[in-house]
Structure formats: structure tokens, C-alpha cells
Backbone as CSV, one residue per row, in Angstrom:
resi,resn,N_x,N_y,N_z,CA_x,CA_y,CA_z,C_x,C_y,C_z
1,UNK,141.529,102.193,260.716,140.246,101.839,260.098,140.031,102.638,258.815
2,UNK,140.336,104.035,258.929,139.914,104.557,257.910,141.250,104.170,256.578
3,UNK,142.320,104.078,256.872,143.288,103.454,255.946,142.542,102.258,255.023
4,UNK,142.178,101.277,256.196,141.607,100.528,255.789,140.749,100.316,254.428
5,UNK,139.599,100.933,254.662,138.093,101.439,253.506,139.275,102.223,252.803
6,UNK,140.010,102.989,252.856,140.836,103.653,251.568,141.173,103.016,250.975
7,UNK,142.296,101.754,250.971,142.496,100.820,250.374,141.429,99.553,249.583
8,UNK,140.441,99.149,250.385,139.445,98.265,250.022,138.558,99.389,249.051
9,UNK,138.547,100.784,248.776,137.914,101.309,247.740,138.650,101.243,246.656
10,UNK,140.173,101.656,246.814,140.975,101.662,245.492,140.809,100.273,245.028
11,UNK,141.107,99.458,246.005,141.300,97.540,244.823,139.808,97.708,244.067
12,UNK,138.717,97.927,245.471,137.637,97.972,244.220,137.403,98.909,242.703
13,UNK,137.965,99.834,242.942,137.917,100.578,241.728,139.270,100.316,240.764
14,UNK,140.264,99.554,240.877,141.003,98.853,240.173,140.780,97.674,239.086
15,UNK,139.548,96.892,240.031,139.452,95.546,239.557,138.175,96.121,238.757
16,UNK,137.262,97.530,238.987,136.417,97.948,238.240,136.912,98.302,237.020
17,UNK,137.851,99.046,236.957,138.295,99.535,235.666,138.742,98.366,234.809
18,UNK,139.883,97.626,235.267,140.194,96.267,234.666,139.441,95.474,234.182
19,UNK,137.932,95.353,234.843,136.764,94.631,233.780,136.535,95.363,232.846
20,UNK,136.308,96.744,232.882,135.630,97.484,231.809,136.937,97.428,230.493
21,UNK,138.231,97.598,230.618,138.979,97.329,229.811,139.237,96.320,229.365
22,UNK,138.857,95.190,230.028,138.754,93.655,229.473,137.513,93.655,228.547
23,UNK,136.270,93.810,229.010,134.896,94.275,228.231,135.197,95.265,226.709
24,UNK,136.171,96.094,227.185,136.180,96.959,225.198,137.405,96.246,224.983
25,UNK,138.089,95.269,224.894,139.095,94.602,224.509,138.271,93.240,223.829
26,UNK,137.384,92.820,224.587,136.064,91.827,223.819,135.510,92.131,222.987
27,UNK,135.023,93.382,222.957,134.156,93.954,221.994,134.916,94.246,220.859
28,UNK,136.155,94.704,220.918,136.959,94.988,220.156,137.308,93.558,219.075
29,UNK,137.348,92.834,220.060,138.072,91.716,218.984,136.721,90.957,218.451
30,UNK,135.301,91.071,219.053,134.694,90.611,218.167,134.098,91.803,216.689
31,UNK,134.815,92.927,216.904,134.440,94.027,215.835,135.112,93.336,214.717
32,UNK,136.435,93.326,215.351,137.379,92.794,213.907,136.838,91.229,213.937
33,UNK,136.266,90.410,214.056,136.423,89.259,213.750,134.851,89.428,212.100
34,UNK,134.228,90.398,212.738,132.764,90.552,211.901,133.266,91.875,211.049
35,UNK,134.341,92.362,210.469,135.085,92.675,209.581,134.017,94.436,210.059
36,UNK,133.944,94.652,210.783,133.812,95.942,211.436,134.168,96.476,212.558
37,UNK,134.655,97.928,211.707,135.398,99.172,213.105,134.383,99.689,214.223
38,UNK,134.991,99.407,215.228,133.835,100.122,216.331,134.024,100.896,217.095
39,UNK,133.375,101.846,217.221,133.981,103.197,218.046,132.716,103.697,219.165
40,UNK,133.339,104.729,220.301,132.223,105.124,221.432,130.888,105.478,219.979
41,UNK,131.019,106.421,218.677,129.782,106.636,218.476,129.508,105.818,217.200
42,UNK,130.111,105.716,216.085,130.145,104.540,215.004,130.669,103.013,215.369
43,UNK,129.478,102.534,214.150,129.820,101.291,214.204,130.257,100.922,212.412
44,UNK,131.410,100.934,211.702,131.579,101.198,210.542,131.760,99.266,209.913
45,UNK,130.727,99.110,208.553,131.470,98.390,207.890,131.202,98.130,206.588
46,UNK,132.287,97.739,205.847,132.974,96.585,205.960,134.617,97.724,206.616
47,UNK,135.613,96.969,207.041,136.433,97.866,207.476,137.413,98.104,205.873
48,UNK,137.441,97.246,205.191,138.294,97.243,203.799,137.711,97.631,202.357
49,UNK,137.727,98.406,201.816,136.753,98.353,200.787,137.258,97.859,199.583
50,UNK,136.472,96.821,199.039,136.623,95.750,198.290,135.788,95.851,196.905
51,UNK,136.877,96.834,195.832,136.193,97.011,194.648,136.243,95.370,193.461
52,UNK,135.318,95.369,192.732,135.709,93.982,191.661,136.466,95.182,190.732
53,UNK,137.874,94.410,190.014,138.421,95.406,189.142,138.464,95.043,187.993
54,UNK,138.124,95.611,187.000,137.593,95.220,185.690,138.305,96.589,184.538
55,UNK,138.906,96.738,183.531,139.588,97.506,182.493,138.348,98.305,182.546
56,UNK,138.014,99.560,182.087,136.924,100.492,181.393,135.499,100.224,181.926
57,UNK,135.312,99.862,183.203,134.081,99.544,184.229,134.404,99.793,185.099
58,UNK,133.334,101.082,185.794,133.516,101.372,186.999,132.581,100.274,187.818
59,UNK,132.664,100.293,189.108,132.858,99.428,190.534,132.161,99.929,191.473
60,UNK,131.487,99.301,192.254,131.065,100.069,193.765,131.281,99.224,195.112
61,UNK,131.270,99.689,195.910,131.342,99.344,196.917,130.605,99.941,198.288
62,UNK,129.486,98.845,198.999,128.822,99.593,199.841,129.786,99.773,201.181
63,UNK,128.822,100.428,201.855,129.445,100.932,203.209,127.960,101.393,204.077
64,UNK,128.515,100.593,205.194,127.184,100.990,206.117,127.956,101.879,207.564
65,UNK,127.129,102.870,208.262,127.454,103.621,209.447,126.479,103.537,210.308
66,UNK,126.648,103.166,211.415,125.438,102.732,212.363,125.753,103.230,213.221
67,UNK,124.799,104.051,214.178,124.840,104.734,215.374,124.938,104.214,216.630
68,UNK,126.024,104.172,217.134,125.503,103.231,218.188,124.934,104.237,219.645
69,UNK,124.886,105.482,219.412,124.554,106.360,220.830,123.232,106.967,220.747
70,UNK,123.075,107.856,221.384,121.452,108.363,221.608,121.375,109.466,220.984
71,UNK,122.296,110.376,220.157,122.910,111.311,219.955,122.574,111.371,218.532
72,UNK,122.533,113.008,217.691,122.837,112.558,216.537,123.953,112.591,215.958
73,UNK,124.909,112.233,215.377,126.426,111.751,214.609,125.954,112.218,213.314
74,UNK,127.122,113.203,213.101,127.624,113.709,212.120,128.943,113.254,211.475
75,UNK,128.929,112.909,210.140,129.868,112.201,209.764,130.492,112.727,208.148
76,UNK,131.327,112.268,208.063,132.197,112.476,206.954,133.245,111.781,206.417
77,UNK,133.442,111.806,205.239,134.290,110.573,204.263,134.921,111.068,203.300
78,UNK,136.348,110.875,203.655,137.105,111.728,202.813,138.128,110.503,201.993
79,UNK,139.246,110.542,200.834,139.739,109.843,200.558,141.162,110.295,199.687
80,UNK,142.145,109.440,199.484,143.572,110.140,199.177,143.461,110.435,197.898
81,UNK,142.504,109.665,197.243,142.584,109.964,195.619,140.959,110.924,195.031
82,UNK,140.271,111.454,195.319,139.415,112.558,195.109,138.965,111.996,193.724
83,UNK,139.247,112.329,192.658,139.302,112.261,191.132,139.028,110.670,190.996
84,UNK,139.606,109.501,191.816,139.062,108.481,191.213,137.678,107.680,191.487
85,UNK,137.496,108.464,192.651,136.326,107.583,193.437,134.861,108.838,193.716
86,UNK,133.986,107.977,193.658,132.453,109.276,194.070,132.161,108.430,195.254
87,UNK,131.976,109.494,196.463,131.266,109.196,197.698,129.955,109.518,197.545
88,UNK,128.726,108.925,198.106,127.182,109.038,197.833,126.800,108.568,199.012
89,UNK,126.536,108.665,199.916,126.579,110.736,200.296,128.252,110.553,201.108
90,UNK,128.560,112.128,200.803,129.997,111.995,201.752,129.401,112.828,202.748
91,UNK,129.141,113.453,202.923,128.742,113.816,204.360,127.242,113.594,204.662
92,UNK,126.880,113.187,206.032,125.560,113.523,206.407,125.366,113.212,207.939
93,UNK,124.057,113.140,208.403,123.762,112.851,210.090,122.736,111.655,210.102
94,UNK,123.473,110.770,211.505,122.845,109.373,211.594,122.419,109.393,212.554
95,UNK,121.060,109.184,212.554,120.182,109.217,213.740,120.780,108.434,214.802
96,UNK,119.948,108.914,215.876,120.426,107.282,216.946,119.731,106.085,216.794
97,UNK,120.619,105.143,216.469,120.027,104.056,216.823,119.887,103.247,215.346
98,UNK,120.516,104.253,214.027,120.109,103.947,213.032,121.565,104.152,211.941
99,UNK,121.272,103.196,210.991,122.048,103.002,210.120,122.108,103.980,208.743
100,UNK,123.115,104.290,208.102,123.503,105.494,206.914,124.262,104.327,205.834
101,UNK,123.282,104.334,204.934,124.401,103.224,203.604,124.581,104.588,202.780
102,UNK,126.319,104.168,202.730,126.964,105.310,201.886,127.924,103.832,200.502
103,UNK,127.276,104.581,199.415,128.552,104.045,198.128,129.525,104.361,197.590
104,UNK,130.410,103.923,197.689,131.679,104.392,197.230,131.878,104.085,195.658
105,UNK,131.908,104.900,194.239,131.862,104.184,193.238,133.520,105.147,192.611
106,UNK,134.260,103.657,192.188,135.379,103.631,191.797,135.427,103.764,189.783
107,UNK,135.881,104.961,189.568,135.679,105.222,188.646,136.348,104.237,187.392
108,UNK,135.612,104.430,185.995,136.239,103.234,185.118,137.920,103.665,184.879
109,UNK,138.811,102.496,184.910,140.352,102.691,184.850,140.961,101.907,183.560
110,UNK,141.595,102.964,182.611,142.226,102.331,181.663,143.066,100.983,181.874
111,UNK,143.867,101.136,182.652,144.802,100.310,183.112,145.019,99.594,184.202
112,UNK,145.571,98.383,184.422,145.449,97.778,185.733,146.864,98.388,186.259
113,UNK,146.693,98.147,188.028,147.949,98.681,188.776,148.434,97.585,188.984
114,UNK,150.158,97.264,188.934,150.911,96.549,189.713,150.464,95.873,190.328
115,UNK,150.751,94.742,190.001,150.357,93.650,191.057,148.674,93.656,192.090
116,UNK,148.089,94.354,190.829,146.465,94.262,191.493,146.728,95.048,193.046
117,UNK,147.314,96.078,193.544,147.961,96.570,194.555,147.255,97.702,194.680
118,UNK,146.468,98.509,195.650,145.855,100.168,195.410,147.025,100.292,196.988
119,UNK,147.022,101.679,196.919,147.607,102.412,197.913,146.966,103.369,198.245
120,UNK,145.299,103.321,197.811,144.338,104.938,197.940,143.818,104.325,199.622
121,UNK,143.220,105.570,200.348,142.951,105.172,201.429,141.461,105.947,201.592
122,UNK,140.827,105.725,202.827,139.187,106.467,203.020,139.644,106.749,204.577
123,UNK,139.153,107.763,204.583,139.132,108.423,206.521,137.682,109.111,206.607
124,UNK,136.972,107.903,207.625,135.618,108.520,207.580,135.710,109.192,209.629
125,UNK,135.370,110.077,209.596,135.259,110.942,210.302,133.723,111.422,211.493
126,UNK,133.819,111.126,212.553,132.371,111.322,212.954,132.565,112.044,214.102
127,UNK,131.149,113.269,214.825,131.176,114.067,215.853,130.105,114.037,216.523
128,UNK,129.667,114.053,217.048,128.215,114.333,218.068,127.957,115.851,217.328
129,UNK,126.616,115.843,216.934,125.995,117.253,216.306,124.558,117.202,217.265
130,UNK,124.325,118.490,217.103,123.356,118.554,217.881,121.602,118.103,217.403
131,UNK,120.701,118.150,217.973,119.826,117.148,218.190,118.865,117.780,217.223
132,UNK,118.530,117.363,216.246,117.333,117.938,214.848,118.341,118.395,214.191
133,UNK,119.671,117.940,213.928,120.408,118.011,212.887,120.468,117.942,211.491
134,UNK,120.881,118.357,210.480,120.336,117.517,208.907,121.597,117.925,208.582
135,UNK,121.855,117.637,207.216,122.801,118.028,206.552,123.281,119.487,205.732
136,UNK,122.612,120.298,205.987,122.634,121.624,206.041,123.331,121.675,207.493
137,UNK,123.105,121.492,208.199,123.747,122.159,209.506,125.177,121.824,209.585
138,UNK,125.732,121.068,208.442,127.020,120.273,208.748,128.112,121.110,207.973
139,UNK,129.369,121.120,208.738,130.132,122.218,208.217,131.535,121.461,208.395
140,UNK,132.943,122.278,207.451,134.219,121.616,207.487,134.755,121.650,209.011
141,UNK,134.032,122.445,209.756,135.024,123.156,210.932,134.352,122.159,212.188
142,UNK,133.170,121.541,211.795,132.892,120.147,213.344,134.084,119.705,213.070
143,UNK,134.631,119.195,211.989,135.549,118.109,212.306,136.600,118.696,212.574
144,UNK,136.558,119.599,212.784,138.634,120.371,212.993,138.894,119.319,214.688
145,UNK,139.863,119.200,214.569,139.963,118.679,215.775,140.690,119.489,216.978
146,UNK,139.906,119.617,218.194,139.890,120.889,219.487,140.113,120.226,220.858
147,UNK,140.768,120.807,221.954,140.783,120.351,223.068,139.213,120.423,223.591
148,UNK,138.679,119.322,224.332,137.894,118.776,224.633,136.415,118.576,223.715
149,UNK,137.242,118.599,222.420,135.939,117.817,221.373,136.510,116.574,220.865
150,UNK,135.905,115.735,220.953,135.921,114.900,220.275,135.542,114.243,219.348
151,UNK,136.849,113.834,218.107,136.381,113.502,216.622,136.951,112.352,216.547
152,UNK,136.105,111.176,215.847,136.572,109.713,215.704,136.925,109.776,214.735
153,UNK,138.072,109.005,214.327,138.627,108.550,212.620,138.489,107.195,212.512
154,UNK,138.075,106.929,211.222,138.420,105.714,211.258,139.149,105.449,209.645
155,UNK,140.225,105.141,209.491,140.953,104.556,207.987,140.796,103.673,207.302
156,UNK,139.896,103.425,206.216,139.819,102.216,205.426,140.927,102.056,204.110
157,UNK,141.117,101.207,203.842,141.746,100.778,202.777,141.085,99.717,201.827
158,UNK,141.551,100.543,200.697,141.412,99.848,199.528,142.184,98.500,198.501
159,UNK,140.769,97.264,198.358,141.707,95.990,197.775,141.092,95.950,196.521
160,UNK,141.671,95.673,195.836,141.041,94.779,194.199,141.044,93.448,194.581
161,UNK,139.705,93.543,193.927,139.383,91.761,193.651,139.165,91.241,192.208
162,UNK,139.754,90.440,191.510,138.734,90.226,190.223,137.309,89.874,190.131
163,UNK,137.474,90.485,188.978,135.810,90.825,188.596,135.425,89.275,188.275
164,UNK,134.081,88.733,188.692,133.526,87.886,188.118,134.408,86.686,188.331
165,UNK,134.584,86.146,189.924,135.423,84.922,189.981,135.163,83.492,189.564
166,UNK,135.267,82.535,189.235,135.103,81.814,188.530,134.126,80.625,189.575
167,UNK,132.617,80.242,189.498,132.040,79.515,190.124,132.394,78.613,190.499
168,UNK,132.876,77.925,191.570,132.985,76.572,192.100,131.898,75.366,191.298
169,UNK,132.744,74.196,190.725,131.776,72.991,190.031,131.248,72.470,190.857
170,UNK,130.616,72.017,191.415,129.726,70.766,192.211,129.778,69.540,191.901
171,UNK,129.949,68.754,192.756,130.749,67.160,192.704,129.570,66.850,192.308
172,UNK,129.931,65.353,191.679,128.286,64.587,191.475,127.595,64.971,190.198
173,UNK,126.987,63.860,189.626,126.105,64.214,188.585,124.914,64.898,189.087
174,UNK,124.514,65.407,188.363,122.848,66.057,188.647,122.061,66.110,187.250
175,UNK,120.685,66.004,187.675,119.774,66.117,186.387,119.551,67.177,185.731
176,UNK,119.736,67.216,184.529,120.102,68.587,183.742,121.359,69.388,183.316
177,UNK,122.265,68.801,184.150,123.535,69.021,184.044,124.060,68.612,182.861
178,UNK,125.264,69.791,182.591,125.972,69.810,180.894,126.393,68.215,181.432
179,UNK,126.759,67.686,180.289,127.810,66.479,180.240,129.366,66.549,180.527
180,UNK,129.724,65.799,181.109,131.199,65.481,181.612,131.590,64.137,181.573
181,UNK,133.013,64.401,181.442,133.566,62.759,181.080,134.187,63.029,182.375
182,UNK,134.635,61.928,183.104,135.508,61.494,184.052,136.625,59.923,183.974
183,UNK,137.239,60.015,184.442,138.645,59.130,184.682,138.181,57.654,185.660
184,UNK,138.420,56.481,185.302,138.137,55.784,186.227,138.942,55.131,186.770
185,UNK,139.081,54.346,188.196,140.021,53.930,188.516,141.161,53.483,188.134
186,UNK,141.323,53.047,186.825,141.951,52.383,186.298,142.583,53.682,185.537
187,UNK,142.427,54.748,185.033,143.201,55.860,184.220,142.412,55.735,182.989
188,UNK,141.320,54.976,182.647,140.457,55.310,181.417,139.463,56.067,181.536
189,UNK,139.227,56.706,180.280,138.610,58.214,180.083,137.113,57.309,179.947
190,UNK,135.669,57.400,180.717,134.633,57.237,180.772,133.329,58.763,180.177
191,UNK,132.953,58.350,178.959,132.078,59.777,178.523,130.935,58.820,177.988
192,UNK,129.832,59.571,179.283,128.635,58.952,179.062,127.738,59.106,177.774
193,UNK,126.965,59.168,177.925,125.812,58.847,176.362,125.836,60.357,175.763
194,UNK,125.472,60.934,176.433,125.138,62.666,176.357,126.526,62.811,175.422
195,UNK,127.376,63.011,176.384,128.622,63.722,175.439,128.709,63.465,174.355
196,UNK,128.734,61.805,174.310,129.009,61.089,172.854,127.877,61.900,172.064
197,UNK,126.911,61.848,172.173,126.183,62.584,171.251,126.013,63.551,170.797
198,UNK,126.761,64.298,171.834,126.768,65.949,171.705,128.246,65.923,170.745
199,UNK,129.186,64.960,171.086,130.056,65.126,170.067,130.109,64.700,168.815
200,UNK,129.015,63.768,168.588,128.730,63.218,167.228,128.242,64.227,166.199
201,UNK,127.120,65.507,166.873,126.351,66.463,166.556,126.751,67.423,166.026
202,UNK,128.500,67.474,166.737,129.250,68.342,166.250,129.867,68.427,165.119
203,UNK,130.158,66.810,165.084,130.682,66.129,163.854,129.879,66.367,162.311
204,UNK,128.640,65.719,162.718,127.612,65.841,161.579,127.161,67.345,161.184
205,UNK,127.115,68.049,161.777,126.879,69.660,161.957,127.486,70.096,160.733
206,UNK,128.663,69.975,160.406,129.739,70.608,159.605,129.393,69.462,158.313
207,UNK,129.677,67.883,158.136,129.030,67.676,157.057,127.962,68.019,156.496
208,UNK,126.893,68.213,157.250,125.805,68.674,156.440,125.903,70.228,155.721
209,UNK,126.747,71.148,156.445,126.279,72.493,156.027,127.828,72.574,155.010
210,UNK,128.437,71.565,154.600,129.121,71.576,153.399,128.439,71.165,152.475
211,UNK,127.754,70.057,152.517,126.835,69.626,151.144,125.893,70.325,150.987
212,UNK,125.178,71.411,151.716,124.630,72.422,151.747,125.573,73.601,150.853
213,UNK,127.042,73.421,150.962,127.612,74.640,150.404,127.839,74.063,148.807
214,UNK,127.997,72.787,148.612,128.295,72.433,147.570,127.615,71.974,146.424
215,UNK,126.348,71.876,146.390,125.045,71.960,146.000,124.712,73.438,145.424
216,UNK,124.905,74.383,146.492,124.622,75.814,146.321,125.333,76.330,144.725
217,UNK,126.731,75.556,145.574,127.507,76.069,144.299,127.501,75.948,142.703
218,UNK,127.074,74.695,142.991,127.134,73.751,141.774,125.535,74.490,141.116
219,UNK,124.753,74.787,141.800,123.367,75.669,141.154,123.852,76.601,140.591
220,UNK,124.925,77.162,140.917,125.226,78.586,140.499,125.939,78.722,139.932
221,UNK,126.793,77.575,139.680,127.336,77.475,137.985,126.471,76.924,136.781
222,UNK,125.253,75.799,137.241,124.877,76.101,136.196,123.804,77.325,135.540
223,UNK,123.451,78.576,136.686,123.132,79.235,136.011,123.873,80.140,135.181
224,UNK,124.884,80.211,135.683,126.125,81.058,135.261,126.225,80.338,133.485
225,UNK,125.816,79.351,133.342,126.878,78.457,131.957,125.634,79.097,130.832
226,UNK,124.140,78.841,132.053,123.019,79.234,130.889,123.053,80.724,130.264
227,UNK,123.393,81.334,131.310,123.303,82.954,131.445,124.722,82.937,130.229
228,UNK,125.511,82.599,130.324,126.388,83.023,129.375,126.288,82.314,127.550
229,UNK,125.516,80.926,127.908,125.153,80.459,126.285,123.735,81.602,125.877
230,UNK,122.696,82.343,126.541,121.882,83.216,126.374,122.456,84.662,125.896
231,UNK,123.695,85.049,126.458,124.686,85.930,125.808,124.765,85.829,124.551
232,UNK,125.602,84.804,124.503,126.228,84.464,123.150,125.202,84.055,121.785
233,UNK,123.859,83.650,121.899,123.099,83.468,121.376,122.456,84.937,120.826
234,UNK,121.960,85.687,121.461,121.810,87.175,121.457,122.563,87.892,120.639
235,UNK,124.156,87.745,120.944,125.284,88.054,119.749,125.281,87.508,118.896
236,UNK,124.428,86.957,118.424,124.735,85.901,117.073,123.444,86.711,116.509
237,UNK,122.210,87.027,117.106,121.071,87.318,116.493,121.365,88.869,115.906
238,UNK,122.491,89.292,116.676,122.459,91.011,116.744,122.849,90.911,115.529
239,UNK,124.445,89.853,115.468,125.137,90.625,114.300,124.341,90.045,113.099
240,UNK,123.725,88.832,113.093,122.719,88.882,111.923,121.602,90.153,111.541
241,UNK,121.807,90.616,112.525,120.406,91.803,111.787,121.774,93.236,111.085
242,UNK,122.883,93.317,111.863,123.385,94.382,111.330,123.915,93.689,109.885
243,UNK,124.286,92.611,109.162,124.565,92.132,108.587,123.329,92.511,107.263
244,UNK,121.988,92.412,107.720,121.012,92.668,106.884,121.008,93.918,106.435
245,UNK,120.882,94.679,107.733,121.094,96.034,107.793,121.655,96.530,106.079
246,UNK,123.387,96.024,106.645,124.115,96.308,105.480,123.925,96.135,103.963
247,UNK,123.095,95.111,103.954,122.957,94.424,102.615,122.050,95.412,101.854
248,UNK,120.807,95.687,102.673,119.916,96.518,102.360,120.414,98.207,102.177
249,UNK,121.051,98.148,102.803,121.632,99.606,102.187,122.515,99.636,100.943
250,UNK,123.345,98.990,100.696,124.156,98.451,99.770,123.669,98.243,98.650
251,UNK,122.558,97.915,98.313,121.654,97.438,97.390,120.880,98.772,96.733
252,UNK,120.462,99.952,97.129,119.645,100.796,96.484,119.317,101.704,97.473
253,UNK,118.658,102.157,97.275,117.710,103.923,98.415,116.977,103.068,99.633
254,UNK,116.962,103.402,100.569,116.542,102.436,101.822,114.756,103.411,101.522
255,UNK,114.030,102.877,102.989,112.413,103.153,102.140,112.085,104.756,102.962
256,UNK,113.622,105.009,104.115,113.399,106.090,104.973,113.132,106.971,103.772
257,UNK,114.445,106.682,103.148,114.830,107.662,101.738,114.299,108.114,100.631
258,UNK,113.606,107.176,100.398,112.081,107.418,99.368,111.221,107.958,99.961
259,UNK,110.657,107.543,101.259,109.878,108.302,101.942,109.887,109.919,101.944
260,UNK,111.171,110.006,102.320,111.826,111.820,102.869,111.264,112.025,101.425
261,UNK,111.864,111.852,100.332,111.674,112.366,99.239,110.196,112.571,98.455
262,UNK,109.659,111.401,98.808,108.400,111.686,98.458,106.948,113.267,99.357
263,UNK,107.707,112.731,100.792,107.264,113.890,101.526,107.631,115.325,100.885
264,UNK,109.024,115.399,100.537,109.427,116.871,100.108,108.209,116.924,99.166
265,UNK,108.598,115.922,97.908,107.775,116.243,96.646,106.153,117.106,96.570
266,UNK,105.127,116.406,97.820,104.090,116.772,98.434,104.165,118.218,98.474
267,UNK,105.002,118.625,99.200,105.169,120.088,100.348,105.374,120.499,99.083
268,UNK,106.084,120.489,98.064,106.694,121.687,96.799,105.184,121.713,95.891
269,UNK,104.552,120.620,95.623,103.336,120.579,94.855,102.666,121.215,96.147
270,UNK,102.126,121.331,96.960,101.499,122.805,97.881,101.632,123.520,98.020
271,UNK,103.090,123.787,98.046,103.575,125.611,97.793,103.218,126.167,96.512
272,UNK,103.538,125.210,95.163,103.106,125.695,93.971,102.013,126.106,93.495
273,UNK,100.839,125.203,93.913,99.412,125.715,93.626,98.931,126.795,94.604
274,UNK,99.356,126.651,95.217,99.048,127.925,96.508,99.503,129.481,95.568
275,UNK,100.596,128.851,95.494,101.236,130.671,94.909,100.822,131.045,93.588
């Protein structure tokens, strides 16, 4: 009898354990199906971190940590490349029951890598800390890892995506929509009213702002023709006056010259009666 109940306890505690490992084998695969790691005290996601990669623009990428115990969790986020990436916050404590958004910002990169390929990695790290915890209380040495403490890891990796992927078109006309030509059964090119007009617009666009240029031009030669017969007219008046000029000197005592002289004459008849 007592053999008996020995045996009928073990199957029961066999087929107990075997559910509970079927149960975190469920849970498990619906973690990864909702692109998050799940552990006895974190619940981490996204599990991949997925920067947009762009030449001379840095990138971010969120990250959420959710508590799943009663406890407070102390955590930490470390990564292979230091220098290229800022953690915000890399360390801190997550309440129970409550979520920690941490950003990862990927610094601006001259150059693209190989085949859009990273090989940098993230190991975020979590411990049970004790209860009215903050981030002052948090130190390198929780996470050392010790016989009978336990520290969760979890490894993310890093993907490039391009920056700014190109919007999917939407079938079908719609109101307001740019214009499009389409193909019709037959292999002829169909371009409704819009286009045509928008391409006519394009057309006329450029004639007009040539006869606009050629008009301009044509003003501005003829001021140019006036401006230069107003020159030449001017030179004709000049050298007629130096021409006079000459004559008048040529001819006798100019009237500066009589003048000067007559002035002296004055000044000597005042000095004389004076003295």
C-alpha cells in the first residue's frame, strides 16, 4: 500500500512539472512571436534594435523594460561598441508592476558598413534590489554574478534599416490626387485631363519666361545705343570748347591776365601814396 501512494505521488508530480514546462515553453513562444524577451523578472522589448541608417544623422531607438514581479528590479545596459551609441538611462530600478523606457541613440556615422551589416551587440542585465530602491543605491558589483544570486541577461542585436522607406501608392483614383497616366488593355498609354494640362503648363511656362527674357534684352540695348550716342555727343561739345579755349589764347592776353595785372597795378599805386 504504501509503495503504492509512493508511486501515484511521483506520476503526480511528474505530470505536474511537465505542465509547468509546457506552460513556459507557451509563454515563451508567444514572447518571441510579439518580438519580446521574457524572463522570471523582465519583460524586454523590442528584442532587436532597429536603427533607420542615414550618412551624418544620428538615430534612436526605443526600448521598453517591464516588471513583471512584485519586487524592485534593478537593471543595466551595456553594449560592445561604447563610443558609438548613448544609453538614456543605462542603469536604473523598475518598480513592480511597471514599465522603464530606455533610448538607445546611435551616433551620426560618416560612412555606411558593408552590406548595411552591424556586428555591435546590447546585454541588458537585471537583479532583484531591495525594496525603496533608486538609482543611487545601484552599484557594478549587483550584477557580478554569485552562487545563489541570480542575474538575468538578455542580448540584443543590432539591424540597419533605411532611413525613410519609400510609401506604398494606393490603387485607385482618389479626389485630390496628383495625376497619373495608366496603360489600357490594349497597351495604350491613357493620361487624363489633369496631366495633359499640367503638361501643357509646363510647356507654356518656358515660352513665356523667354519672351520675357527677350524683350528685357532688347530694352537694354536700346538703352545701351542711347547711353553711348549721349557719350559721343558730349565729346563733340568738349572738344569744341577746348578748341575755343585755344583760339582765345592764341589771339592776345586772356582777361585772367589783364585782370592779375591790373590788380598788381592797384596794390603798387597804394604802397606809393602810403610811403
Amino acid at each position: 500500500m504504501k509503495e503504492f501512494v509512493m508511486g501515484l505521488v511521483s506520476v503526480l508530480f511528474i505530470r505536474s512539472g511537465f505542465s509547468v514546462d509546457r506552460n513556459r515553453i507557451s509563454s515563451s513562444r508567444e514572447a518571441a512571436d510579439s518580438g519580446m524577451s521574457s524572463g522570471d523578472l523582465l519583460s524586454i522589448h523590442p528584442t532587436e534594435l532597429k536603427f533607420p541608417f542615414e550618412l551624418k544623422k544620428q538615430s534612436s531607438c526605443p526600448l521598453q523594460l517591464t516588471n513583471k514581479t512584485d519586487q524592485y528590479i534593478a537593471f543595466k545596459v551595456k553594449t560592445t561598441n561604447p563610443k558609438k551609441y548613448c544609453v538614456r538611462p543605462n542603469t536604473g530600478v523598475v518598480l513592480p508592476g511597471t514599465t522603464c523606457d530606455v533610448t538607445v541613440t546611435m551616433q551620426a556615422q560618416k560612412e555606411a558598413p558593408l552590406d548595411m551589416q552591424c556586428k555591435d551587440k546590447f546585454l541588458v542585465q537585471s537583479v532583484v534590489a531591495s525594496t525603496g530602491a533608486t538609482v543611487k543605491d545601484i552599484t557594478p558589483e549587483m550584477f557580478n554574478k554569485e552562487p545563489g544570486k541570480a542575474v538575468e541577461e538578455f542580448k540584443l542585436r543590432v539591424i540597419y534599416v533605411p532611413a525613410n522607406p519609400p510609401s506604398p501608392v494606393p490603387e485607385g483614383s482618389e479626389e485630390g490626387s496628383s495625376p497619373r497616366a495608366s496603360l489600357s488593355d490594349n497597351g495604350n498609354l491613357n493620361l487624363n485631363a489633369s496631366l495633359v494640362d499640367a503638361i501643357s503648363r509646363s510647356l507654356e511656362e518656358p515660352k513665356e519666361k523667354s519672351s520675357e527674357a527677350l524683350s528685357l534684352i532688347s530694352k537694354l540695348n536700346d538703352e545701351k545705343t542711347k547711353a553711348a550716342q549721349q557719350n559721343e555727343k558730349l565729346r563733340q561739345e568738349v572738344e569744341m570748347l577746348r578748341r575755343e579755349m585755344s583760339r582765345s589764347h592764341g589771339g592776345g592776353f586772356s582777361f585772367i591776365f589783364v585782370m592779375l595785372v591790373g590788380l598788381i597795378g592797384i596794390l603798387m599805386g597804394y604802397f606809393i601814396k602810403k610811403t
